[in-house]
N, C-alpha and C positions, 0 to 999 in steps of 0.2 A: 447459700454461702455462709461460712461460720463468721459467727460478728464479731468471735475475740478474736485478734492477730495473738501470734505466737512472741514471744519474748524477743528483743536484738538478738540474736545470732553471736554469740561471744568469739573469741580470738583463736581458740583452740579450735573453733570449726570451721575459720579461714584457711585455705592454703593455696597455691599455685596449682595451675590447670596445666598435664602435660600434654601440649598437642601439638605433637611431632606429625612425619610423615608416616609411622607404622598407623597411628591412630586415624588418620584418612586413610589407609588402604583397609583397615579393619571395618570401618563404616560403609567403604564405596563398596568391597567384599559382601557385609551381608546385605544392602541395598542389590546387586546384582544379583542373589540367590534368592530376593525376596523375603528375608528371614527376618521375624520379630523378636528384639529381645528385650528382658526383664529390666534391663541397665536402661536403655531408652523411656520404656514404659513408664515405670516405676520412678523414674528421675533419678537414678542412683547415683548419689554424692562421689561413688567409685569409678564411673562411667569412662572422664577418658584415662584414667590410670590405667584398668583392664582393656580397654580397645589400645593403648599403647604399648601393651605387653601381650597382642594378639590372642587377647582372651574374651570373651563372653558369654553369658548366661540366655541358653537359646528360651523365648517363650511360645510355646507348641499350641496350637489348637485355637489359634486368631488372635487377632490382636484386641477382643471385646471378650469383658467378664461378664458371668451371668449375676454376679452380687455384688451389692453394693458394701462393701466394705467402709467404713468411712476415713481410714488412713489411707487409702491408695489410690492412685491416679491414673490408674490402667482404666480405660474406657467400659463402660459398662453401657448395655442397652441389645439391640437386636445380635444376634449371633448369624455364624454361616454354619455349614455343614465340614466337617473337618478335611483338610486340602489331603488329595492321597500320594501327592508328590513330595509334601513337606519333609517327611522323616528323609529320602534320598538327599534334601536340598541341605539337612542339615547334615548328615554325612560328611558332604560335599565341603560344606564349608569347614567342619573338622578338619576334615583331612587338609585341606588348603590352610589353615591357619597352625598348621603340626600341632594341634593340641595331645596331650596325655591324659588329660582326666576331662572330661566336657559334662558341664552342667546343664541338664534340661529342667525346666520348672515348665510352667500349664496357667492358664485361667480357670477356674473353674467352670465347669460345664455342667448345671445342674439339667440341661435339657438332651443330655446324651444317659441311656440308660447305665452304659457302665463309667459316666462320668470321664469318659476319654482316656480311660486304661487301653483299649488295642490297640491306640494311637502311638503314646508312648510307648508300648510295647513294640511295634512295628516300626520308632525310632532308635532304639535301644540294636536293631535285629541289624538296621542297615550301616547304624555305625560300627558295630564290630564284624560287620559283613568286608568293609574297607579298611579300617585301623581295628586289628583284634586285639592289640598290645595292650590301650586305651580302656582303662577305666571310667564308668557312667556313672553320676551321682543322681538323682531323682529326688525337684521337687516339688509334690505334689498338696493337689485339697486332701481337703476330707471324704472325697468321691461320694459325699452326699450319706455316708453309713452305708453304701455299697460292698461289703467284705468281700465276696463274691471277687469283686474287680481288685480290691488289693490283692489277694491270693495269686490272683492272673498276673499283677505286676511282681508280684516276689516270684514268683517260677519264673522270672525273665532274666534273674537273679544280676539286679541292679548292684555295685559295689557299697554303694551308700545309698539309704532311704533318709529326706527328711520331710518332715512335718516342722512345720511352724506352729507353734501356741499363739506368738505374737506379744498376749499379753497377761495380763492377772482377771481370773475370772472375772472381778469385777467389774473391771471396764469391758466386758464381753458385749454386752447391751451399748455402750457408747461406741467404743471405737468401730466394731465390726458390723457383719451381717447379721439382720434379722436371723439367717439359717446360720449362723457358725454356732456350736454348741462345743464348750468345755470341755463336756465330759465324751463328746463324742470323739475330741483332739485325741484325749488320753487313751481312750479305747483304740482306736486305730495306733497308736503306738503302741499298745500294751499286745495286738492281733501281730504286727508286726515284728516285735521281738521275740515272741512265741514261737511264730513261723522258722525264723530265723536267724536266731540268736548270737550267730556268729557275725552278722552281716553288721558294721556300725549303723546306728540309728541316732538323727541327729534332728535337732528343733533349735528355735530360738526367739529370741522377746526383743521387743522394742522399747526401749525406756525414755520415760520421759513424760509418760501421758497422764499421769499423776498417780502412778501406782507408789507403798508404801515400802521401804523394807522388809517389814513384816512378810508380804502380799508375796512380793517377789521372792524369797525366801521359802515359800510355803507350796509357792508356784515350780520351785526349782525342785524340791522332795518330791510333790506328784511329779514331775518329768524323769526324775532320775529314776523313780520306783517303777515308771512304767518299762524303764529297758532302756533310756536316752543314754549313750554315752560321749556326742559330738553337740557340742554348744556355743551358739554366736548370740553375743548381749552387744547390743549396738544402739547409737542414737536414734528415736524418731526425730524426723525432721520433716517438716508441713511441705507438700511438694508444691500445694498451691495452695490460695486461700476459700479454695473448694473443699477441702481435707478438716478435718480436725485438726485443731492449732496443738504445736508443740507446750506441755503445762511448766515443762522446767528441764533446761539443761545439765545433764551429768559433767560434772565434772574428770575430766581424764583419771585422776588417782580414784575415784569412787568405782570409775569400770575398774581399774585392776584391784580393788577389795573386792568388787563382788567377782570376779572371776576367781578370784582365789576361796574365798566363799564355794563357789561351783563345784571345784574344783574339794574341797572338801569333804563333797557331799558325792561323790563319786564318780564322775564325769571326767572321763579318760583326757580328752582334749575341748581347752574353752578358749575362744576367739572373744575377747570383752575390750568394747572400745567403742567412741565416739563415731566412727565409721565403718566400725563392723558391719557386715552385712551375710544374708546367709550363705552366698557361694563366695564371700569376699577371702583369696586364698586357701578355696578347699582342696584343692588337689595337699598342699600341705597338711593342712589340717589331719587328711587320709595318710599321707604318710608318715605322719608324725606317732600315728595308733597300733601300725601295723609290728 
């Protein structure tokens, strides 16, 4: 358990919780399909905003990560074998929630050789098997430096690919996994825009955990020089006192200088704010690019 608590919680990141009747139907919906997602998981501060605008961020391939991350709250410890009903089940609830753009993200699965690329793959196949119209954003690990397995998921030709950095190298050691590597982030984005250069490629950083402007800054030039042109800079916020503690709150006008910063540095569209999150209004984001 981390022995510092996180700073009071300030006033700008109070707000009223909408929980309407869409946002139960949105819950009992993916309870009834059995489906996990990254809003639950993860404790997302957006949670029932998007389950009240029948939306959410599917999470594929169990609800247990193979790494220990130290900012995240998605359960980590024994895995299963990956469900081969799931992709239909997500489909299904697509379709049933009229989505247009549907976000899938993953745990990592360091004990599947292709890091659960066929998976996704084979979700990606049954959603536009029933809504073709529907664009798929993709957000994945670092499949372990599997290239092999990204290449598999770009032929599947995802509308958006993102990778998360998350943070500044330097807290790569504090905040994350033993196995998250930097420079492996940037490679796989750098193999990805290679691949597919017209495809957006999007990443994004959590602030707050005591990184520097400098840092962040420096952090933004490798991301854009690898091919990043889609960026969400958003608050970390301790989902529990399991978590690495929050070192300092942005303030609202500091996220829109550094998104304009970002945006500077060549970064077609930046999502920067206190509650940003990485699929938090991506379907816009996508058509805001196009």
């Amino acid at each position: 358990m981390c022995s510092t608590p996180s700073p009071r919680l300030p006033g700008w990141l109070r707000r009223p919780l909408p929980l309407g009747a869409t946002y139960q139907q949105t819950r009992q919906l993916l309870a009834e399909l059995r489906l996990q997602t990254v809003c639950h998981h993860a404790r997302c501060p957006n949670r029932s905003e998007c389950y009240s605008q029948k939306t959410a961020t599917f999470l594929l391939l169990g609800p247990v990560c193979t790494r220990r991350c130290r900012f995240c709250s998605v359960p980590k410890g024994e895995v299963q074998p990956p469900d081969p009903k799931e992709p239909e089940r997500v489909a299904e609830a697509a379709r049933r929630l009229g989505l247009h753009h549907v976000v899938l993200t993953m745990v990592t699965r360091d004990d599947l050789a292709d890091g659960g690329a066929e998976h996704l793959v084979r979700t990606i196949q049954a959603i536009r098997a029933v809504i073709p119209e529907a664009t798929v954003e993709l957000l994945i690990s670092d499949l372990a430096g599997n290239w092999q397995a990204l290449e598999y998921l770009l032929a599947a030709e995802p509308d958006v690919l993102n990778h998360n950095c998350e943070t500044v190298p330097r807290l790569y050691p504090v905040v994350r996994s033993a196995k998250a590597d930097y420079r492996r982030t940037l490679e796989l984005l750098r193999r990805a825009h290679r691949s597919r250069p017209e495809m957006p490629l999007k990443t994004g950083l959590m602030l707050g955990l005591g990184e520097t402007i400098d840092e962040i800054l420096d952090t933004l030039v490798d991301l854009a020089q690898a091919g990043c042109t889609l960026l969400t800079l958003g608050q970390y916020l301790q989902p529990s006192p399991e978590q690495t503690p929050v070192v300092r709150y942005l303030r609202p006008e500091e996220f829109e200088h550094l998104g304009k910063l970002a945006e500077s540095l060549g970064f077609r569209q930046v999502a920067s704010g206190p509650f940003v999150r990485s699929s938090y209004h991506a379907h816009q984001m996508l058509l805001a690019c196009q």
